[in-house]
LUMGUKOL-526054 format. One record per residue (C-alpha): x, y, z. Coordinates in steps of 0.5 Angstrom, whole numbers, plus 2048, in hexadecimal, padded with zeros to 3 digits. Layout:
XYZ...
END
This chain:
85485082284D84E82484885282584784F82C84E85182D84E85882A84785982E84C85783585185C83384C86283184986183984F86083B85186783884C86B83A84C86884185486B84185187283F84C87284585187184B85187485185787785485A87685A85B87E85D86187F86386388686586988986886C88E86C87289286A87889086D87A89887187589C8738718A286F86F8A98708688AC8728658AE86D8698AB8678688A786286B8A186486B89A86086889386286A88C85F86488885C86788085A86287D85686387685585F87085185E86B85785C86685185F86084E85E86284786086984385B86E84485987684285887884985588084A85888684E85688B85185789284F85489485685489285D84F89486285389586885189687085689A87485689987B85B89D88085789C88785189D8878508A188184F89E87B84E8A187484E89E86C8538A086785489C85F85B89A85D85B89A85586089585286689984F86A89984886489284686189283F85B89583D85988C83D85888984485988384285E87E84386187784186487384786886C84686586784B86786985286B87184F86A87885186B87E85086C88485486888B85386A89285686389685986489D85C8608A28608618A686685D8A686D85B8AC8718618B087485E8B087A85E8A887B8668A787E8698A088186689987F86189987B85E89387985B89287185688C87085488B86A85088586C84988786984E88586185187F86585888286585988286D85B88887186288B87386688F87786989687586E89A87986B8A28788718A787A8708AE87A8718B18738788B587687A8B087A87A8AB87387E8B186F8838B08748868AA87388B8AB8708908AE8738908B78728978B986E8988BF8728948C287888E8C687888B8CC87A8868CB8818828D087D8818CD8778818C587A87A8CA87D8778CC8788788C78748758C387A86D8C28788688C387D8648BE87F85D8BC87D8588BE8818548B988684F8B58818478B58848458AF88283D8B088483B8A88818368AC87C8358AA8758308AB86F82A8A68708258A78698268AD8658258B48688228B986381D8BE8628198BE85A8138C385880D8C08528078C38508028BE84F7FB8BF8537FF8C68558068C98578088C385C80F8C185F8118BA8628178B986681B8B586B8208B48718248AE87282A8AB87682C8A687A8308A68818368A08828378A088A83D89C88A84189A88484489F87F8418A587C8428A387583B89E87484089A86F84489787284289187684289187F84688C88283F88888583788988583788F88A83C89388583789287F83089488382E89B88082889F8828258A387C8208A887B81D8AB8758178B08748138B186E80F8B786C80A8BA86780A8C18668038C58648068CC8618008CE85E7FB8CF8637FB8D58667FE8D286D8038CE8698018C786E8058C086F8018BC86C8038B686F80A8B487380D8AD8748128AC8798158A587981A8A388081E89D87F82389888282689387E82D89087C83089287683788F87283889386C83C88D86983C88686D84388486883E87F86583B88085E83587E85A83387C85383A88085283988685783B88985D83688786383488C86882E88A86D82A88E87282488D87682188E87C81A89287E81789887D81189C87F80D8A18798088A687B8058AE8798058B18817FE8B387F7F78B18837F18AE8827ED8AC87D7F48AF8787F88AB87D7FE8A68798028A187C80789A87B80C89587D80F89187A81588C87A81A88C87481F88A86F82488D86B82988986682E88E86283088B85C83589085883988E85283F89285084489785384389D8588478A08548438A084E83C89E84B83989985083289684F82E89585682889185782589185F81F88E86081B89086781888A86981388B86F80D88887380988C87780988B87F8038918807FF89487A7FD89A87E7F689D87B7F789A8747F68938757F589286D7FB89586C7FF8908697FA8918637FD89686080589686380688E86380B88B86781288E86481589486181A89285B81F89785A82489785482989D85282F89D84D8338A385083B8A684F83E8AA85483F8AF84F83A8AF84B8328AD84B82E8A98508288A584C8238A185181C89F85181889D85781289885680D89685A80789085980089085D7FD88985E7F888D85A7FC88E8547FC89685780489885780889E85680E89F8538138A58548198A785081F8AC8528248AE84E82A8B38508308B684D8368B98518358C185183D8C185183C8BE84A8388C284883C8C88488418C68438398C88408368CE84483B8D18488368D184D83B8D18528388CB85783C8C685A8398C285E8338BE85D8308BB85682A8BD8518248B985481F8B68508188B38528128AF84F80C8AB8528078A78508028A38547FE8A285A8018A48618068AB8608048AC8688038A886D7FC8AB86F7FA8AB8677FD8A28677F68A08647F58A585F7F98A78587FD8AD8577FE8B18518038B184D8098B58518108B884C8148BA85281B8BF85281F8C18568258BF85A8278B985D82D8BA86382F8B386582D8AD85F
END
């Protein structure tokens, strides 16, 4: 063989071992019980021409709706080998079971897209988990009183406010320069569309939010233990957790609107801002495990209030990146570069405090073991154009 034509059959190899697969879901054929786990039938085909290895998934993001309520549920592949690869004949297929369950409180038809993995969407009969237990015909009759208390109640009426984090929520405690503290509040408010902020609405109006976020310094060691300075920040913007489209191999998320920044104070300490901007969201891997995520936060100026020069010192964007497991830490670095050549730079780290236990029985459930560091000009709005000390924080963060 010629070294031309080994060449061929090498890019042709490699060509096969890059193959994207063809992914169709289907519903099981009788109806499922609430709150049971429950199978779906994911076909993966080669669409191709030519033998190729094609990937499986080992989850699939899903989106549940029934009515107007929507929630996201994983469904995991079922008996597959620790390999998610597979090699297809041209035009072949193989059949891949998923299971996971839906909340028990979600009955009749209940529509499940996987769109944003390209595998369509499908319709599920959900009956009731009594009702599904008898469908097959009882061999003698049963007792009233036990049929009753074998009945489970029914699920108390969900409240779905449309409140969701916004940026993390904490509250840590330094030392440098004096016992201080910074902390901050943050949400986001959906008023039409599901409650759960990952999952897409149906139109623009459904992925429009209104968000405010409040960030403070804490003076705590004068002896009237004043805030040193406060930024409240309102905004409108849209906001979709995951387009269905990727990005140098990541899942793309977008926001992007306005958003107003200012420290409430008067004159000559008075601070403000407007500003438009954008947001892609790019995260690598899974929910469920270790993710890495990187959002930049674009923006232009529209009002630079009482500190025109700003941009000297904060620059044009905030250019966040994180690696997190649910389970486990959340490393993130946030920087910000001056046109001046003045910026900032701020770490966080946080461990689940439930983890912690199987170190220290420290009996905390919620929440996560926070740590902070800052270094560069602008900590404060009111301080923009001046240059922090270096600041080690701890403490706790609720939401990350």
């Amino acid at each position: 063989m010629s070294h031309a034509r080994l060449a061929l059959a090498l890019l042709l190899g490699l060509a096969s071992t890059h193959a994207r697969a063809e992914l169709v879901l289907q519903a099981p054929q009788a109806a499922v019980a609430a709150g049971r786990e429950f199978a779906l039938t994911l076909v993966v085909a080669n669409p191709g021409d030519a033998p190729a290895t094609v990937e499986i998934p080992t989850v699939l993001p899903l989106i549940a709706r029934a009515d107007t309520r929507a929630v996201s549920a994983l469904f995991r592949t079922d008996a597959l080998s620790p390999q998610d690869h597979t090699a297809l004949p041209a035009g072949g297929f193989r059949r891949v079971l998923l299971r996971g369950r839906l909340p028990a409180d979600f009955l009749g038809w209940v529509v499940l897209d996987a769109s944003s993995s390209m595998a369509g969407r499908v319709a599920v009969e959900v009956v009731p988990a009594v009702a599904a237990a008898t469908g097959a015909p009882s061999r003698a009759p049963q007792d009233p009183a036990a049929v009753a208390q074998a009945t489970p109640e029914p699920p108390p009426p969900r409240r779905e406010f449309g409140l969701s984090p916004h940026d993390p929520i904490f509250f840590v405690v330094g030392g440098n320069g004096g016992l201080n503290a910074r902390f901050q509040l943050s949400f986001k408010f959906r008023p039409i569309g599901p409650s759960d902020d990952r999952i897409a609405g149906r139109g623009f109006w459904e992925d429009t939010y209104v968000a405010y976020t409040q960030t403070s310094l804490w003076d705590l060691h004068s002896l009237s233990k004043p805030f040193t300075d406060s930024s409240y920040r309102p905004a409108l913007f849209y906001h979709r957790y995951d387009t269905g489209r990727t990005l140098l191999g990541a899942r793309l998320g977008i926001s992007a609107g306005s958003e107003h920044e200012s420290n409430g104070k008067g004159a000559p300490d008075s601070r403000s801002l407007n500003l438009l901007f954008a947001r892609p969201i790019l995260r690598w891997g899974e929910a469920d495990g270790w993710q890495f995520l990187a959002s930049p936060k674009l923006y232009w100026y529209l009002d630079k209030g009482e500190n025109a020069d700003i941009t000297r010192f904060r620059g044009y964007g905030d250019f966040h990146f994180a690696l997190t497991h649910p389970a486990s830490w959340k490393l993130s670095a946030t920087f910000r570069a001056g046109t001046a050549g003045k910026g900032s730079v701020l770490l966080d780290a946080s461990y689940p405090f439930s983890r912690l236990n199987d170190i220290f029985p420290l009996g905390l459930v919620h929440g996560y073991l926070h740590l902070q560091y800052f270094n560069g000009w602008g900590e404060s709005l009111l301080h923009y154009n001046e240059r922090a000390d270096a600041q080690f924080r701890i403490g706790f963060m609720a939401i990350r």
